[in-house]
C-alpha positions in Angstrom: 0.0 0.0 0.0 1.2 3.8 -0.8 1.6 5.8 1.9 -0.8 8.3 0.7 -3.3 5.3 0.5 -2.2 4.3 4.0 -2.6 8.2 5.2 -6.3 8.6 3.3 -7.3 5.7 5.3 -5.9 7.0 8.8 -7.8 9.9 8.4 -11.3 8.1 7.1 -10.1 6.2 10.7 -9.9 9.4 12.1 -14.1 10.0 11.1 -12.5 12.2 8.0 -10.6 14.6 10.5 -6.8 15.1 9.0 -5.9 16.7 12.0 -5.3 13.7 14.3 -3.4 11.5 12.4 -0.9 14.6 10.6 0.1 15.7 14.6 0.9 12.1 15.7 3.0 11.7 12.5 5.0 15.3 13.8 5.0 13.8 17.5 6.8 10.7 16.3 9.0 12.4 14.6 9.7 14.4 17.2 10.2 11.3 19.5 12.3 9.4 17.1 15.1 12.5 16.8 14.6 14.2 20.2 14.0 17.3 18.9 11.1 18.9 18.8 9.9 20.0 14.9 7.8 22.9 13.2 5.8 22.6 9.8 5.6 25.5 7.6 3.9 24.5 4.7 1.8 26.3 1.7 -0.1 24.5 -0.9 1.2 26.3 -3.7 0.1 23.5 -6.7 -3.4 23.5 -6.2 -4.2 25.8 -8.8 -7.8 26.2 -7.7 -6.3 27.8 -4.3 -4.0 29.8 -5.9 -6.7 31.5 -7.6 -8.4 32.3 -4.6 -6.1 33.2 -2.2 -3.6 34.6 -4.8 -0.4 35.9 -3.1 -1.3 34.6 0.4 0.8 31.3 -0.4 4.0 33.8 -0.6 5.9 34.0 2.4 4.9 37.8 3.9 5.0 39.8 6.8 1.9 38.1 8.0 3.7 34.8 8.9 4.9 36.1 11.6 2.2 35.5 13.5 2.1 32.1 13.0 5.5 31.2 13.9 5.2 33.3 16.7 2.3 31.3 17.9 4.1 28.2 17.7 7.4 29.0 18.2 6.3 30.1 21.7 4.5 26.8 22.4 7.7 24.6 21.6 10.4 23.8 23.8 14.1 23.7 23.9 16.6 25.3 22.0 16.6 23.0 19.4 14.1 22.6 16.9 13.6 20.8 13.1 11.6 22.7 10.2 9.9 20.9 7.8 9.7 23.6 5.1 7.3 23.7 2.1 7.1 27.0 0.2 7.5 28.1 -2.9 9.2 31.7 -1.4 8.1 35.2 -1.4 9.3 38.3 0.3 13.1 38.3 0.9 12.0 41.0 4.2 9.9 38.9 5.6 12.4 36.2 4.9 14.8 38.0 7.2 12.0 38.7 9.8 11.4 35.3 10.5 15.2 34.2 10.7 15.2 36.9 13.5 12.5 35.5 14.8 13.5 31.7 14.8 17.3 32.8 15.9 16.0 35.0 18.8 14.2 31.6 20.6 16.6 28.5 19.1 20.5 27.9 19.0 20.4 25.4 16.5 18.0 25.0 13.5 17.9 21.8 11.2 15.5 22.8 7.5 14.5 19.6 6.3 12.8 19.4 2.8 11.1 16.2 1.6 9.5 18.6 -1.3 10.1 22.1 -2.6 11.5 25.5 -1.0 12.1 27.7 -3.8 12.9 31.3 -3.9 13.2 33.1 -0.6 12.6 29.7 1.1 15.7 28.7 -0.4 17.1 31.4 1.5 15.4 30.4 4.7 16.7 27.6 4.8 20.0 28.9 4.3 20.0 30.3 7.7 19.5 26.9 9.6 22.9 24.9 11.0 21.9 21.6 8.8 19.6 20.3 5.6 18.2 17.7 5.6 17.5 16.4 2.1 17.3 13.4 -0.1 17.4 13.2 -4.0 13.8 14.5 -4.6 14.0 17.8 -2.4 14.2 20.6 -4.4 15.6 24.5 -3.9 15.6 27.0 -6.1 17.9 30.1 -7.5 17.3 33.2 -5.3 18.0 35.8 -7.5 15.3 38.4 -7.4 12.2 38.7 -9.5 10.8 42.3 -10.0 7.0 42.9 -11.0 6.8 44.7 -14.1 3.6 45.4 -15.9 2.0 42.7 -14.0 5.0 40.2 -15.2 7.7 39.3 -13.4 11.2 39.7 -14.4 14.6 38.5 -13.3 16.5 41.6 -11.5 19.7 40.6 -13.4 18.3 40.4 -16.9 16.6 43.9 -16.3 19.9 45.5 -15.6 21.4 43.1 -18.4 19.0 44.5 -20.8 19.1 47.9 -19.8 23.3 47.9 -20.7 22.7 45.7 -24.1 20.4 48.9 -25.1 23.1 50.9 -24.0 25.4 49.7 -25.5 23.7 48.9 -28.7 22.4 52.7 -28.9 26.3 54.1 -28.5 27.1 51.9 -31.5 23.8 52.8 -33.8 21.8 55.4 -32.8 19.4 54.2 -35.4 18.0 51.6 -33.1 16.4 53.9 -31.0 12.8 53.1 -32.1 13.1 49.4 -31.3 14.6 49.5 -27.7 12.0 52.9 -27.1 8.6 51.0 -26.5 10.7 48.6 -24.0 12.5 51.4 -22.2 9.6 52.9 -21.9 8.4 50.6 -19.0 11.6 50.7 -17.5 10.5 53.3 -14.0 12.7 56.4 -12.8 13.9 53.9 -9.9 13.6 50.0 -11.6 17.4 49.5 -12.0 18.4 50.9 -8.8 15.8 49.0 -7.3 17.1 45.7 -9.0 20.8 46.5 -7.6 19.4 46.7 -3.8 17.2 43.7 -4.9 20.4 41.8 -5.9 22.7 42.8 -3.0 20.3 42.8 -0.4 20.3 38.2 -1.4 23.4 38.3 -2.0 23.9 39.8 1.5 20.9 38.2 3.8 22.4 34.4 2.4 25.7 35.3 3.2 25.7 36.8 6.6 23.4 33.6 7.3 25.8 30.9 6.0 29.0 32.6 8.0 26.7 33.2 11.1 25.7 29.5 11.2 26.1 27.1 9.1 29.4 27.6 8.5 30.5 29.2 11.6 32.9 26.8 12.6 34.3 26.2 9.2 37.8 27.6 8.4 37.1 30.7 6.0 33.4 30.5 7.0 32.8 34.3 5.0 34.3 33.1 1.7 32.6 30.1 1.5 29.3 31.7 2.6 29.8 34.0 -0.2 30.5 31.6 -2.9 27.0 29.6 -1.8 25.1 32.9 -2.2 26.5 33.4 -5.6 25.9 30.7 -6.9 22.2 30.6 -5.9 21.8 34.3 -6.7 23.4 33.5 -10.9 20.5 34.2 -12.7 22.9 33.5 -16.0 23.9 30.4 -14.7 20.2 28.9 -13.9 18.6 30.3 -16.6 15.4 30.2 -15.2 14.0 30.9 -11.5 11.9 27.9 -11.9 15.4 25.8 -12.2 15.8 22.9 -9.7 18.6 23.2 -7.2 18.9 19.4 -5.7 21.3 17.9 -2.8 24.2 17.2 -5.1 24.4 20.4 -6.0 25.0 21.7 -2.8 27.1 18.9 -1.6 29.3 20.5 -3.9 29.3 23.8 -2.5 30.1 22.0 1.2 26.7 23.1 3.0 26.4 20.6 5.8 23.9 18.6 4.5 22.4 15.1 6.3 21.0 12.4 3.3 17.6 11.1 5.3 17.7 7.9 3.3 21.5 7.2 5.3 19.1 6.5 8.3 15.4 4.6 7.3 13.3 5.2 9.9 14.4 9.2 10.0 13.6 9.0 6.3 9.9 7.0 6.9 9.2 9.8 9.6 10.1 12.5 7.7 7.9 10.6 4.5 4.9 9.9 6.1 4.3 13.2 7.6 4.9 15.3 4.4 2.5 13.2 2.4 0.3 13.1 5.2 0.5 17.2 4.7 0.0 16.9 1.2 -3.1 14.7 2.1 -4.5 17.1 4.4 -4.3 19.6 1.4 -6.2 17.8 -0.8 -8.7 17.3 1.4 -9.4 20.2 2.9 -9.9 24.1 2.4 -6.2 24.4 4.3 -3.6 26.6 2.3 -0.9 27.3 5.0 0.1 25.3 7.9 2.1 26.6 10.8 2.0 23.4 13.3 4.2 21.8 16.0 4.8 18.6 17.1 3.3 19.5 20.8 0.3 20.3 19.0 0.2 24.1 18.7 -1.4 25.1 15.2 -2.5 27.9 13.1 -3.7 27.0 9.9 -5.2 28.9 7.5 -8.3 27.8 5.5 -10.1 29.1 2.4 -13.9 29.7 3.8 -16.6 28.8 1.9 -14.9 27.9 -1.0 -15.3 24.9 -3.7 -11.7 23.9 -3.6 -11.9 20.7 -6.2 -15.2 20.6 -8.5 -16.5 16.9 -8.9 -17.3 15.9 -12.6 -20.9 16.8 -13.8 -23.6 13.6 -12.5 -25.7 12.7 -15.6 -29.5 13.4 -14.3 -31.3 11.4 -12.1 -33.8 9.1 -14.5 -37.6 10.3 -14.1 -39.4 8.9 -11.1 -41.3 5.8 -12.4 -45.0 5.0 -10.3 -45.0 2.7 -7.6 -45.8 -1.1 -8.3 -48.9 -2.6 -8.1 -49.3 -3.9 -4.3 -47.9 -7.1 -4.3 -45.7 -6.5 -7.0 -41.3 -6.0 -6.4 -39.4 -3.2 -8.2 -37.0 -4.5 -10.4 
């Protein structure tokens, strides 16, 4: 049996409620490691949930207030996040590492799925990852809104010098790079330098503050890692996939779950049961703890997944005779 069969079962088990049987998968993990762990997870590929809750599945400002409230319901100065996110606001980024440093000393990110983007960086500011072959990061190099597009920060300021350049050498040119310049704000590549230095600095000061910390040379090394993840020439795309061999390569300390089984079932069965739980209910965000402090955030009222069309119901045919059986 799948584990998503298993966990569909456990909560039909449960009288249909997801609740129950997602916390005791977080309490034993929890028991298993000895540390206590946090969930933040979005359900970002539901497209249906997207469209109603739009940019509430970015991380924002108003996270805090969910790991606040379980942050302050979780003990020890230790803790595990299981991270699912597919990023957001690099500000609110650095609020919550403030946050999470300010109450533990040691922080392990462990991905079974995706953390793209500005989750990327968050989990850049933890001690260890724990990954195996199917987690998946992302490039953080910034994307600006332009027009109601977005738009790599590098490629704006790329752009902006090929005109230049272009324009020096033929003056001509003028009326095809006018209607794109055009959109280009009084501020935009300013803004797109700040954009790019402010990742560039956030990932770095993270990596030498604690992950690498004890390492020999801990600032160059954190500076290569933000880089690389910040090289929007060398990904290509934002969307690009960023897996645990690629930074084994860059010497982040990095833990392969499938070394030890039973972390790698715990860590398993509670991520699908997540992904269950947002199937199956009008849940978009998770904040959660393994002591069972949650705040989760639901889409009211909504139709989350439309059944397929019944055919009608046949006409209603007279009762039989008396004595007489339906057939």
């Amino acid at each position: 049996m799948t584990l998503w069969n298993q966990t569909q079962q456990e909560v039909q088990a449960a009288g249909g409620n997801h609740d129950t049987p997602r916390r005791a998968k977080l309490a034993a993990l929890r028991d298993y490691t000895g540390r206590p762990v946090i969930l933040y997870a979005v359900d970002f590929l539901n497209k249906a949930k997207l469209q109603a809750v739009g940019g509430d599945v970015l991380i924002g400002l108003e996270d805090l207030e969910g790991f606040k409230e379980i942050i302050e319901a979780t003990p020890g100065n230790e803790v595990d996040v299981l991270l699912q996110s597919p990023g957001g606001s690099a500000e609110a980024t650095e609020s919550i590492v403030r946050l999470l440093r300010s109450r533990f000393q040691h922080i392990r990110f462990l991905i079974p799925g995706i953390a793209k983007s500005a989750a990327t960086m968050l989990a850049m500011a933890g001690d260890v990852l724990l990954l195996d072959e199917s987690s998946e990061l992302g490039p953080i190099d910034p994307q600006m809104v332009i027009n109601n597009r977005q738009s790599p920060a590098g490629a704006i300021r790329d752009q902006f010098a090929k005109a230049t350049k272009d324009l020096e050498n033929n003056p001509a040119l003028m009326p095809a790079w006018l209607p794109i310049l055009q959109q280009y704000g009084p501020s935009l590549l300013v803004e797109c330098e700040n954009h790019i230095a402010l990742s560039l600095e956030l990932v770095a000061n993270w990596l030498r503050s604690y992950m690498f910390r004890e390492q020999p040379n801990p600032g160059r090394k954190a500076r290569k890692v933000a880089k690389y993840l910040a090289n929007d020439k060398l990904f290509r795309s934002h969307a690009r996939r960023v897996g645990k061999s690629d930074l084994e390569k860059l010497d982040l300390n990095i833990i392969d779950t499938t070394d030890d089984a039973t972390l790698h079932r715990a860590i398993q069965v509670l991520y699908v049961s997540v992904l269950v739980t947002f199937e199956g209910t009008g849940a978009y965000k998770l904040f959660e703890n393994s002591e069972g402090a949650a705040h989760i955030r639901m889409i009211q009222g909504q139709r989350i997944q439309t059944p397929p069309a019944q055919p009608p119901p046949p006409p209603a045919q007279p009762p039989p005779p008396p004595g007489q059986s339906t057939p």
